[in-house]
VOTORGU-557812 format. One record per residue (C-alpha): x, y, z; residue number from 0. Coordinates in Angstrom, 3 decimals, decimal comma, m for minus. Layout:
residues N
u / v / w / num
X / Y / Z / NUM
...
//
This chain:
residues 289
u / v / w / num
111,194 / 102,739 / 148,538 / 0
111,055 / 99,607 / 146,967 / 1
110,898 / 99,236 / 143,059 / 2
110,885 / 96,149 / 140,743 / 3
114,146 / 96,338 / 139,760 / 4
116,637 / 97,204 / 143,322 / 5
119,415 / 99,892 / 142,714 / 6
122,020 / 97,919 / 143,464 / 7
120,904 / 95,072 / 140,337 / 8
121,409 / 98,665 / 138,017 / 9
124,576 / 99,613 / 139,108 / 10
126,142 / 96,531 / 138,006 / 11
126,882 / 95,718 / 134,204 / 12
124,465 / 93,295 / 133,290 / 13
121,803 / 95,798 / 135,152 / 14
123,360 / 98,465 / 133,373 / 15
123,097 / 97,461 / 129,700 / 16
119,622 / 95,747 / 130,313 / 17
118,610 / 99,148 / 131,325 / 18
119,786 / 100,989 / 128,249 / 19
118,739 / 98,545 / 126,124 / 20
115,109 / 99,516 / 127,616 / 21
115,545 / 102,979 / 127,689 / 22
116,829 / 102,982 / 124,071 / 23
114,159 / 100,645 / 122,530 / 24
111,116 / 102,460 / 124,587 / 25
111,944 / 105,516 / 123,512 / 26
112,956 / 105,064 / 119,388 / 27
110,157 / 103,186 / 119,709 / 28
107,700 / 106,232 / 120,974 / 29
109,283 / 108,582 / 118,600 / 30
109,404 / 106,408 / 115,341 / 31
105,418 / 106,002 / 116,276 / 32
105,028 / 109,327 / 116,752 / 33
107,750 / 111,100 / 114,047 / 34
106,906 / 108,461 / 111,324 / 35
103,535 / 109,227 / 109,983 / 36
104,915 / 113,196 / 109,389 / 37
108,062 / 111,999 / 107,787 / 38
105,605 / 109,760 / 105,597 / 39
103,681 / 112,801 / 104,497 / 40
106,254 / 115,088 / 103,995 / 41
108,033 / 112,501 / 101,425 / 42
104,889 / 111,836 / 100,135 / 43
104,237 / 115,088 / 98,699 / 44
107,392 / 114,948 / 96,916 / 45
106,947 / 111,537 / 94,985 / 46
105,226 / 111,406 / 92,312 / 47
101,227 / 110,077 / 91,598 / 48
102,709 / 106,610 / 90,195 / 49
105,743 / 106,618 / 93,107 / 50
102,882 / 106,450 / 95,739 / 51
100,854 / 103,770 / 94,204 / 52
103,941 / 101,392 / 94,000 / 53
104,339 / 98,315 / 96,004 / 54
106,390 / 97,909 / 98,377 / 55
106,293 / 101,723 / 98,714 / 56
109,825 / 103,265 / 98,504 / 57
110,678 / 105,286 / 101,611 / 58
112,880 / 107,957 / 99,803 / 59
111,542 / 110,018 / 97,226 / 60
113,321 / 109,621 / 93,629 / 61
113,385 / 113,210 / 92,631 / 62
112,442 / 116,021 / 94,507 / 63
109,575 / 118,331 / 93,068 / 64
108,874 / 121,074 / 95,932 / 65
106,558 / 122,434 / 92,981 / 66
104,459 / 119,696 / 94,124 / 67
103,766 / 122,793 / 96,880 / 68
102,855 / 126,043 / 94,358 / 69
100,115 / 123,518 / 92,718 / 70
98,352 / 122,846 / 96,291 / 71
98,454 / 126,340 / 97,382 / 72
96,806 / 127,389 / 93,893 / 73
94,487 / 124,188 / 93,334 / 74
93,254 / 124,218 / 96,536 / 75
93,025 / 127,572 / 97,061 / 76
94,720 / 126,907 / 100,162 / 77
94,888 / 131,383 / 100,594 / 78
91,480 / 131,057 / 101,181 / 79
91,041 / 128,017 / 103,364 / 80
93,603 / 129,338 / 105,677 / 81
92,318 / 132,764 / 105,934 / 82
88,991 / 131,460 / 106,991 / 83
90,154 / 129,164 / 109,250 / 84
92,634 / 132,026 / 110,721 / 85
89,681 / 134,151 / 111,589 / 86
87,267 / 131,490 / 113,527 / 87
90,607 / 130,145 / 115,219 / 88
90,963 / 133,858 / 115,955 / 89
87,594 / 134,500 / 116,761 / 90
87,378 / 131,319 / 118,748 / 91
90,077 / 132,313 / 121,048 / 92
89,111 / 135,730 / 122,333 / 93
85,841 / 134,476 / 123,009 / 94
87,328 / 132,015 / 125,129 / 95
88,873 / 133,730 / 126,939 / 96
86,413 / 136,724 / 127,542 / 97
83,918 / 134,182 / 128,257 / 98
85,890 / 130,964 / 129,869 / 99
88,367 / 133,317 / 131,817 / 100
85,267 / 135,586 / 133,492 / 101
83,353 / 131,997 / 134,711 / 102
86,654 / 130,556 / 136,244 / 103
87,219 / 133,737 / 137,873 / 104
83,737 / 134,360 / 139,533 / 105
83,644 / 130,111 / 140,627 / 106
87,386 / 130,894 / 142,207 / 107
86,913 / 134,491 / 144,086 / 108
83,716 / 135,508 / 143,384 / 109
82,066 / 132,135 / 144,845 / 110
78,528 / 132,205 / 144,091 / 111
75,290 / 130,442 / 145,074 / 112
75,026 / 127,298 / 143,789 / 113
78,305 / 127,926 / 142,136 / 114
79,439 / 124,061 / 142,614 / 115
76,891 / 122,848 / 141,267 / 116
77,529 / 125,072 / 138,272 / 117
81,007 / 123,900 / 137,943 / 118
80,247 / 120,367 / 138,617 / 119
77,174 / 120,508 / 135,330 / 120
79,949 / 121,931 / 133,478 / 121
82,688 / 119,118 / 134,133 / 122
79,635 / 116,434 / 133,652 / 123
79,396 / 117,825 / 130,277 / 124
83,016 / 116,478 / 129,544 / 125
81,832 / 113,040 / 130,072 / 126
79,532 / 113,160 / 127,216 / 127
80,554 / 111,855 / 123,904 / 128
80,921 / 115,005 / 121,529 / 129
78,957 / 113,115 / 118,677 / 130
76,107 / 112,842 / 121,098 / 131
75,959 / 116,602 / 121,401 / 132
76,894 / 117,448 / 117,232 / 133
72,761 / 117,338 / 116,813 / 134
71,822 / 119,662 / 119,427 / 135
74,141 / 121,600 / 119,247 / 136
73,509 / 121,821 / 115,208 / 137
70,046 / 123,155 / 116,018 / 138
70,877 / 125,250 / 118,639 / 139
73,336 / 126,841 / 116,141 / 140
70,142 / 126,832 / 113,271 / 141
68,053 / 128,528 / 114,961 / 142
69,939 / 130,644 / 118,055 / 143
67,227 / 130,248 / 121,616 / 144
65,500 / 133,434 / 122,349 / 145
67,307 / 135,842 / 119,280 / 146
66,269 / 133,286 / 116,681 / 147
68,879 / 133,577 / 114,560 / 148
70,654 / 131,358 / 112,474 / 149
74,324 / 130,843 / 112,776 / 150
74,742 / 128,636 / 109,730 / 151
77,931 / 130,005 / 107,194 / 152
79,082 / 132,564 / 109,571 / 153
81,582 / 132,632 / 112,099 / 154
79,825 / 132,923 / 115,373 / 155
78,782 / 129,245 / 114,419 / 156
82,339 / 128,319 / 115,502 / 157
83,223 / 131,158 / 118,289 / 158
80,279 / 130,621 / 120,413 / 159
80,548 / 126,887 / 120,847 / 160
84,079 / 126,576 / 120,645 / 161
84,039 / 129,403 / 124,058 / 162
81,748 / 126,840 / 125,903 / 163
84,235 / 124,756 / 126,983 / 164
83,709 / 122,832 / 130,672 / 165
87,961 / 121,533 / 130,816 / 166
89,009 / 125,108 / 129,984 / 167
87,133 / 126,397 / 132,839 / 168
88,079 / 123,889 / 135,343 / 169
91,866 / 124,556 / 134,002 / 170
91,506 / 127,698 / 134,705 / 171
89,223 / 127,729 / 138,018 / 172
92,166 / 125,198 / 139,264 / 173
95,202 / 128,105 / 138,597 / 174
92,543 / 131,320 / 140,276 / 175
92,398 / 128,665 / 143,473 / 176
96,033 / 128,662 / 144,175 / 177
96,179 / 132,629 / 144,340 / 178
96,738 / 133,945 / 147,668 / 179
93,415 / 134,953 / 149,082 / 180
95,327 / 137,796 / 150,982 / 181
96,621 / 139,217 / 147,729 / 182
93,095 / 139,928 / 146,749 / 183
91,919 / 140,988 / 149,944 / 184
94,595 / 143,695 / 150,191 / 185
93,449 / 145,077 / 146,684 / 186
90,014 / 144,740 / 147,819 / 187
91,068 / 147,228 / 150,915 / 188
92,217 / 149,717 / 148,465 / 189
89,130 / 150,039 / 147,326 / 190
89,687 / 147,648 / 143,879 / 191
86,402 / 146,417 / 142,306 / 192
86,375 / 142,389 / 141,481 / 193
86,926 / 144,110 / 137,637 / 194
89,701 / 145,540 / 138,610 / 195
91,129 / 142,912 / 140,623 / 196
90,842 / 140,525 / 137,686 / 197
92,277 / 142,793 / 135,478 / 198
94,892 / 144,195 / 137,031 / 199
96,127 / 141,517 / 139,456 / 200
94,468 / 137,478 / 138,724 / 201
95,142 / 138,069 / 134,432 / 202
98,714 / 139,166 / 135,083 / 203
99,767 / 136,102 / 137,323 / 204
98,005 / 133,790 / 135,569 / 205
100,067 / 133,754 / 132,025 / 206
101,005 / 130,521 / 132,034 / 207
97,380 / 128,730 / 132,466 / 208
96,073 / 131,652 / 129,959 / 209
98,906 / 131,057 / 127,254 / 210
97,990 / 127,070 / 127,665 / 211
93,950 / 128,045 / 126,984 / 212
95,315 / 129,583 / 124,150 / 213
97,314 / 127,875 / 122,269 / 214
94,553 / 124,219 / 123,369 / 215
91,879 / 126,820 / 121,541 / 216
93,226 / 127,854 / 119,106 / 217
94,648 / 124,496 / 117,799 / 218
91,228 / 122,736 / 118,751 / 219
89,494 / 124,933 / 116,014 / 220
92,499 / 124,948 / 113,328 / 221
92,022 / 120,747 / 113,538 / 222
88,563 / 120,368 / 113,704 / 223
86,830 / 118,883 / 111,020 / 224
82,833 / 117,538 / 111,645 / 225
81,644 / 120,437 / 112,988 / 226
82,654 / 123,000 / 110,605 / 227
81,772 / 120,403 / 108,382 / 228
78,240 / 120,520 / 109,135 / 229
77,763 / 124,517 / 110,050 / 230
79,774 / 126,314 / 106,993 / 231
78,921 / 124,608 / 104,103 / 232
79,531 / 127,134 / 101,635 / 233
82,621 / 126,654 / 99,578 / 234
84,077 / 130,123 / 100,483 / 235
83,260 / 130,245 / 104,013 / 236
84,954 / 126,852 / 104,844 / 237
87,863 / 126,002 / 107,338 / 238
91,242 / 124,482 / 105,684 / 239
90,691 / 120,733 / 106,700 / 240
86,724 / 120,790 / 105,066 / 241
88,160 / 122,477 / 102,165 / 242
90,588 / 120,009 / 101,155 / 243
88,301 / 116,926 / 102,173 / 244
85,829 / 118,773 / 99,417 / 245
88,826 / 118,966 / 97,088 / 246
90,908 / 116,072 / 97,644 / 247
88,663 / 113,788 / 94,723 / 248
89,618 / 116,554 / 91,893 / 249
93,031 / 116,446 / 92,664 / 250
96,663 / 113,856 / 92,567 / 251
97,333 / 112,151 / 95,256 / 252
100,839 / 114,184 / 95,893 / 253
98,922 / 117,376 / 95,277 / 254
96,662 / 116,138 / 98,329 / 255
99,143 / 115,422 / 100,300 / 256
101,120 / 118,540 / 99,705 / 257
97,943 / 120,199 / 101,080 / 258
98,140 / 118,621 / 104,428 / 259
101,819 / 119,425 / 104,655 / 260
100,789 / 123,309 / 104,505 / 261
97,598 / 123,186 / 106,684 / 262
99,708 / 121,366 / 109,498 / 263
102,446 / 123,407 / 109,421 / 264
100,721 / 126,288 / 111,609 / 265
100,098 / 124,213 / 114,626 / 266
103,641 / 122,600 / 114,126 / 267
105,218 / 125,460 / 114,473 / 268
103,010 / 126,951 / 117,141 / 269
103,568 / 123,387 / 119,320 / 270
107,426 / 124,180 / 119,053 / 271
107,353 / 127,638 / 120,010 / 272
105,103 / 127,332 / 123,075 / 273
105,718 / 123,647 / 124,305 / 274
107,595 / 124,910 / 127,571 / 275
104,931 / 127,126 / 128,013 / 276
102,418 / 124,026 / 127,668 / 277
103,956 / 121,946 / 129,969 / 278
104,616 / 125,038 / 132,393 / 279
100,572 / 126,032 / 132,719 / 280
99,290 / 122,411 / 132,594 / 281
101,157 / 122,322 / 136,042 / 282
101,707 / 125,787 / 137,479 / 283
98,275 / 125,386 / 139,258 / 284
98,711 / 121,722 / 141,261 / 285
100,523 / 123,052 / 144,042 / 286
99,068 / 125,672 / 146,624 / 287
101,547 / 128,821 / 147,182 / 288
//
């Protein structure tokens, strides 16, 4: 197969350091982009209000204050914020997957009438700017079709929409598909209801593309800002990231800063944990077995 550069150019020394160079520069280059902006808020918090405002900014705090931290946490009432936000991220996943997981599943095995065309209106709604739906969606939430209820400052504002999600389906309709059909069939000779099937055979085999729903869920909610901007406007009901936007004008810049430290530390952490499990689901279903 024929590439731009042959094999035989790379395996001599010119080819050899040309190629390093490359590698090196493409890929400090990626990671300063991406690593930079964290290592600039991390220091930031620790400089002080007239450090920050300096120019040229210094790229080393001067003295280290890490009780920059205890003043966020209490001015912010960052306790709060997080324990909100904990329950709709919470909230927001189960219903995903009660809701998302059950769809996929009866699209995949189950096949329905007029089930493609269900799938294929859901996947059209992914080509839909979000802003476009934020309005109808609003007034959907206001005033709820047929209960008539409104949604506004409680959590089901958050769980319902955030479990109507079109990629998370398809993500998951794409994983049921490469299932043997003969492994269901023999459960359905023993007499196994589709239930039970799901249950007890699809949910089991299918970690991988489930922990991936997860952890995509969970972190969508944790980061989102507009809409729980616009549905939980009460001070005490609001997520982390609407909080400290409401906040952030009372408050010193390194205080601010020190905020967003702590609010993105959850999804840090969570990223680290469960990247091989990421990569793992986003790919377990794009081969037939």
């Amino acid at each position: 197969m024929r590439t731009l550069v042959s094999p035989l150019a790379l395996r001599t020394p010119r080819g050899r350091v040309i190629y390093w160079t490359i590698l090196t520069v493409t890929v400090v280059g990626f990671t300063g982009a991406f690593v930079f902006p964290l290592y600039w808020m991390v220091t930031g918090a620790l400089k002080s209000p007239d450090e920050l405002a300096q120019i040229p900014p210094s790229f080393f705090p001067k003295h280290l204050d890490l009780h920059v931290y205890v003043d966020a946490w209490e001015q912010l009432q960052l306790g709060v914020f997080l324990k909100n936000t904990v329950l709709y991220a919470g909230g927001a996943w189960l219903f995903t997957l009660a809701i998302d997981v059950s769809a996929a599943y009866a699209l995949s095995k189950l096949r329905p009438i007029f089930g493609k065309l269900v799938l294929g209106a859901m996947l059209a709604t992914l080509m839909i700017p979000p802003m476009v739906l934020l309005l109808p969606t609003y007034l959907v939430a206001k005033d709820l079709p047929i209960f008539h209820a409104n949604l506004l400052n409680t959590p089901w504002a958050i769980w319902l929409p955030a479990a109507a999600n079109g990629f998370f389906v398809f993500l998951l309709k794409r994983f049921f598909d490469s299932i043997p059909r003969e492994l269901l069939e023999a459960a359905e000779i023993d007499g196994a209801s589709p239930g039970r099937i799901l249950w007890s055979i699809v949910l089991p085999v299918s970690r991988p593309i489930i922990g991936v729903v997860s952890i995509l869920s969970v972190v969508t909610v944790w980061k989102d800002f507009v809409w729980p901007l616009l549905v939980l406007p009460e001070t005490d009901k609001m997520s982390i990231s609407v909080g400290i936007a409401s906040l952030s004008a009372q408050m010193p810049q390194n205080v601010l800063i020190a905020s967003l430290v702590i609010a993105s530390l959850p999804t840090i952490i969570v990223f680290f944990i469960f990247q091989r499990s990421i990569m793992a689901g986003l790919t377990a279903g794009s081969l037939k077995g």
